[in-house]
Structure formats: C-alpha cells, structure tokens
N, C-alpha and C positions, 0 to 999 in steps of 0.2 A: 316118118323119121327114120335115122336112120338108126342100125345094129348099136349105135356106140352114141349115147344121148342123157344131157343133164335133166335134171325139171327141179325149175325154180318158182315157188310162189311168190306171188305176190300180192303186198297186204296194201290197201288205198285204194287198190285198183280195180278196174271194171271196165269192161264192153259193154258200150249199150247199144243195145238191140244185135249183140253179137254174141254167139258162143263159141267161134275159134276165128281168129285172122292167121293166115298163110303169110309167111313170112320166109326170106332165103334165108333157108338151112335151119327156119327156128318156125313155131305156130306157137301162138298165145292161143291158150282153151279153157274150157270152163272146168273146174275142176269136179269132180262128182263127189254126193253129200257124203259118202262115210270118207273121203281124204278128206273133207272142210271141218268132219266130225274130231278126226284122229289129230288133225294139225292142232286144234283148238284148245282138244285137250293134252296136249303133250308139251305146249309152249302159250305161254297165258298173255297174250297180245293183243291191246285192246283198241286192235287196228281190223276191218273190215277185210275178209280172205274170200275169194271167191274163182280167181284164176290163177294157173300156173302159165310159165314160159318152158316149150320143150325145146332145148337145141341144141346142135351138135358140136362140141367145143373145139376149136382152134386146134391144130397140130400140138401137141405140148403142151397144152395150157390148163392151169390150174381151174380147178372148178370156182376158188373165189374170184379169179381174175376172169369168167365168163359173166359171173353175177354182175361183177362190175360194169363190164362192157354192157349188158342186156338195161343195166339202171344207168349208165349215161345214155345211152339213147334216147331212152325213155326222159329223160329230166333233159336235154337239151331238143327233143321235139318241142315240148311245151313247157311253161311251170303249173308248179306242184310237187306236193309232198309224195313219194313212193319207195316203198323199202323193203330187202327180200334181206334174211341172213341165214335161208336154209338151203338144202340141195337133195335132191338123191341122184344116185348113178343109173342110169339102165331102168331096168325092173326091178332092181332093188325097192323094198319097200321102205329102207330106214332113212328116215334125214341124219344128215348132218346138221351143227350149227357155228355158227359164227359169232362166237359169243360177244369179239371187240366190236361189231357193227350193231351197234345198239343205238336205237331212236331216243336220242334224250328227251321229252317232252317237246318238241317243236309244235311249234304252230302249224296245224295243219291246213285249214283253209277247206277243206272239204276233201274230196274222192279224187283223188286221178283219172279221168277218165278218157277214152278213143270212141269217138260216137264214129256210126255208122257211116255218114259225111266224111271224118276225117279219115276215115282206114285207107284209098287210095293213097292220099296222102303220105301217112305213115310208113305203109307199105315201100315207098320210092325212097323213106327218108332214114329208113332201118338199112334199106341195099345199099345207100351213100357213107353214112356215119357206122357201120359198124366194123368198121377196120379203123376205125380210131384210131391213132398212140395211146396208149392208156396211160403210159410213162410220161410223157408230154406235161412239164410243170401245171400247165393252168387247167389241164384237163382234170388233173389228180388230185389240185385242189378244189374245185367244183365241186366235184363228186363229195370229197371227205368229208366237205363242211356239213354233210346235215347229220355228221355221227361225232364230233364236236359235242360235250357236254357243257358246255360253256354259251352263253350267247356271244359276248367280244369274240369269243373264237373261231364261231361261225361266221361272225361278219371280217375277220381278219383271214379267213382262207378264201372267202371268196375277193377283196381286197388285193390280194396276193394274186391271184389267178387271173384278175385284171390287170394288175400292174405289169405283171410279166410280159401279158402280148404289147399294153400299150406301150412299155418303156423297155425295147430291145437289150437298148446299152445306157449303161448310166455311167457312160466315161466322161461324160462334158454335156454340164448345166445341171443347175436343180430338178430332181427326178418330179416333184411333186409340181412342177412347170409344166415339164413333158407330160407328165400324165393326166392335167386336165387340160391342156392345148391337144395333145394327139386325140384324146377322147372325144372333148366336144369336135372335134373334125370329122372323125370317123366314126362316131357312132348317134346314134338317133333314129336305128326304124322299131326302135322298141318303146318310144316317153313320148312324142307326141310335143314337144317342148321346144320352145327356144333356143339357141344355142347358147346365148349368152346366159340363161335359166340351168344350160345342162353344164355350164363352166361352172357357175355358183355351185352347183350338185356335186360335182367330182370335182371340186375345192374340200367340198364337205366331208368326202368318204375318202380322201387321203389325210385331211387333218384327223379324224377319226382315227382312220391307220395307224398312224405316227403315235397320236396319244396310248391307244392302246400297247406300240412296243414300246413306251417311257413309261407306263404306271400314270397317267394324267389323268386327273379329274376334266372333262371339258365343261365350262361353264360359260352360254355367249347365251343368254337370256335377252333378249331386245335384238342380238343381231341378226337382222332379216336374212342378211348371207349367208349366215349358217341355219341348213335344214337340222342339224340334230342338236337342237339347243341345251339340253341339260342332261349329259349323260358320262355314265360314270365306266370307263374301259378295266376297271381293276374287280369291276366282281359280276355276278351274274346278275338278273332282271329278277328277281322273281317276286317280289310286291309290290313294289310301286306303278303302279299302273301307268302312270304318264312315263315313265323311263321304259318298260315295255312295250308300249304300244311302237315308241320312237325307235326302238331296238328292231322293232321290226318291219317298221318303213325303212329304216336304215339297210335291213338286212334284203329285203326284197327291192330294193333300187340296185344295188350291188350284183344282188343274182341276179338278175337281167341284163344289166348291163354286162356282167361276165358270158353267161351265154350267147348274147349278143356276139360278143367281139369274139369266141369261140367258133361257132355257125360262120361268120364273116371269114376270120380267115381259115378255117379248113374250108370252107368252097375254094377262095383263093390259092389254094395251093403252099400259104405260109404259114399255116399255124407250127411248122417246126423247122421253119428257118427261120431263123432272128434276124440274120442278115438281109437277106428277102424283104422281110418286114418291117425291118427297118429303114428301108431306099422309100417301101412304097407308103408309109408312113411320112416321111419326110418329103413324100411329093402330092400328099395332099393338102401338109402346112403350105409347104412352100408356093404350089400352084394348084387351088383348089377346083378353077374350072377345068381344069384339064381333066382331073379324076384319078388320072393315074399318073405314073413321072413320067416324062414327056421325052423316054430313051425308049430305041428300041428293043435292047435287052431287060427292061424292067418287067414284073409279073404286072398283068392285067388285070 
C-alpha cells in the first residue's frame, strides 16, 4: 500500500480459501486475531468480522465517501448483505465510526462471500466499477437502502433507483407504463422469467411504490397479477410473518432488478446520461430486434 491508506472492515464478509486478494490501489486481507479481538470489543456487532479493505482514497475524498465506493462494488458484483461503518487512517490505531450507517436488522441471508473461483473475476470487476458516480441518483439509492430503518423504506429506495434509469423523462405518458414497458424490455439476465411474468412483477413494484408514497394499505388477496398480495406500506414488518416473508421477496426482486439495470447501463456508457438512455431505451421498445436504435449516432 501506499504512505497514505484507509482500512476499512468488514462485517458478513469472508474469502474462502483466501487471506488477501490484490486489488488496484486497494487489497482485501485477513485481519489478525488481537484487531478481530479489539474491533469486537469496542463495538458490539453481531455480525461476523474477519477482514479488512486497505486502500488508497481518491484525491480529496472523504474517508466515508471511500467506504461507500469499496461497499458498492462489493453489493453490485453480487447480492448480499455487507456492512463497514468504521475506518482508521494510516497506522493509526483508532477507528473511527459512523454512527448514521447502522444495519437495521435486515435480513441477512448468510455471509458475503468471494470464493477463490470468483477472485479473477472480481479482481477485473473492482478495476471497472470503481470510479463509479457515487452521486449518480440510482447508484446512491442502492447503496442507502440497506441503512433504511424501515422495511417500505428499503424497498422504496431501491424502487426509486430503478425508476430513475428506467424512466429518464416523465414529460409524456404514464410513468408507471414506462417503467414496466422499458423494464420488461431491457432487463431480464437476472429472473429467468417470462416477459410477460416480468411485466406482471414491475406492475407489482411500482403499484407497491405509489402506495407506499400515498399511505395505502394494498389489499389484492386472489389477485394472481399482483406478487405482493397483502401488505401494508405505512408501518414496518415485524410480526406478522406472511407480511414479512412478502416484504422480502418484494425487497429482493427490486434489488436485482436495480442492480441489474445499474451494471447494464454503466457498461453502456449511460448510467449518467438520461438522455443517452433515453434514445436507447426507446429504441429497444420501439425496435427490439435491432437491439440498439438503429442511428448511427445512438450508444451501442
């Protein structure tokens, strides 16, 4: 590393069959037992700690705005739950913390993890994605949602962060048209589904949307069209079992999908033009075998 370097841990995570991966400008390593000792006891987190990220921050950039960057990588390579809100400088020994980045209880799903198989992988996918926008609307919601105390919360920032890429301009036509027409179009290497299955699904997670910024109770019991049949956008989950379970299919269709169309268009070059993405958007409704609009100044 170099003279001038953050280390951020991180808690969910693990390398298996790994204790450092090589990364530009940054190495994931295993952390040694008296920091796993000192971390444990200084901050009572009852999330699994076992590596740090060392790397060297951006010109000017703040140490939380490096966490952020090092944890969207990390959650738009793969899903999964993963969470740092500490730092230290240098060889300093003291963390810092970050107190507003708190894990509300989410669902975790198990460990985060980069198997030895994946690390080439990663390694090429860290070089690509991490010059990000961090500021980039859909990016910034992603990332928030899983420090949301709320579940509707959760699933309305990630909601948001999809509607964004898919519905550039909501100057002319029903947004909630546009965004399950553009969607079923352009997305699907992440569900394995139908498209007329994935039109019914993002019918589902924008009427969802909508309820939850009206206060609605949504209640469609017997309706097959609608995947989230009885759920309540005005308060959190936390007894009822069938509203929870559905809170979090609801939640984990959303993040995927958002990631999805995240990874799609920054390969493409439009996750931060609207207008961009919106021509080539409108040239996969309008002419889907072509692939792309069928100009030869449009993005490819």
């Amino acid at each position: 590393m170099t003279s001038k370097y953050i280390t951020i841990p991180l808690f969910n995570f693990e390398l298996t069959d790994l204790d450092v991966l090589e990364l530009s400008k940054a190495k994931i390593v295993r952390a040694n037992k008296a920091e796993i000792k000192k971390i444990e006891s200084l901050f009572e987190y009852s999330l699994p700690y076992s590596f740090n990220v060392e790397i060297s921050p951006f010109e000017s950039e703040k140490p939380i705005r490096t966490i952020d960057r090092v944890l969207i990588v990390l959650k738009l390579f793969k899903d999964g739950f993963i969470f740092s809100n500490l730092f230290r400088q240098n060889d300093n020994q003291t963390y810092r913390q970050i107190p507003h980045y708190t894990p509300w209880g989410l669902e975790r799903g198990g460990i985060y993890s980069i198997s030895k198989v994946e690390a080439s992988s990663f390694i090429d996918f860290w070089e690509k994605y991490i010059t990000i926008n961090l500021q980039n609307f859909a990016v910034n919601r992603f990332h928030l949602a899983d420090y949301r105390a709320y579940t509707p919360d959760r699933f309305f920032d990630y909601a948001l962060s999809l509607e964004h890429l898919l519905v550039p301009s909501s100057k002319e036509g029903e947004i909630s048209y546009k965004f399950r027409i553009a969607g079923t179009r352009v997305l699907g290497a992440t569900d394995n589904i139908s498209k007329e299955c994935r039109l019914k699904k993002l019918k589902s997670v924008y009427g969802l949307r909508s309820n939850i910024v009206h206060g609605v109770k949504i209640v469609h019991k017997g309706n097959k069209d609608n995947h989230f049949k009885t759920l309540s956008s005005t308060k959190n989950a936390a007894d009822d079992k069938e509203e929870k379970d559905q809170w979090k299919d609801a939640i984990s269709l959303v993040r995927n999908y958002s990631r999805e169309a995240i990874r799609m268009f920054y390969e493409k070059g439009l996750l931060d033009n609207s207008n961009k993405r919106r021509q080539w958007i409108e040239g996969k409704i309008i002419n889907p075998e072509c692939g792309i609009i069928c100009n030869q100044n449009a993005p490819s």
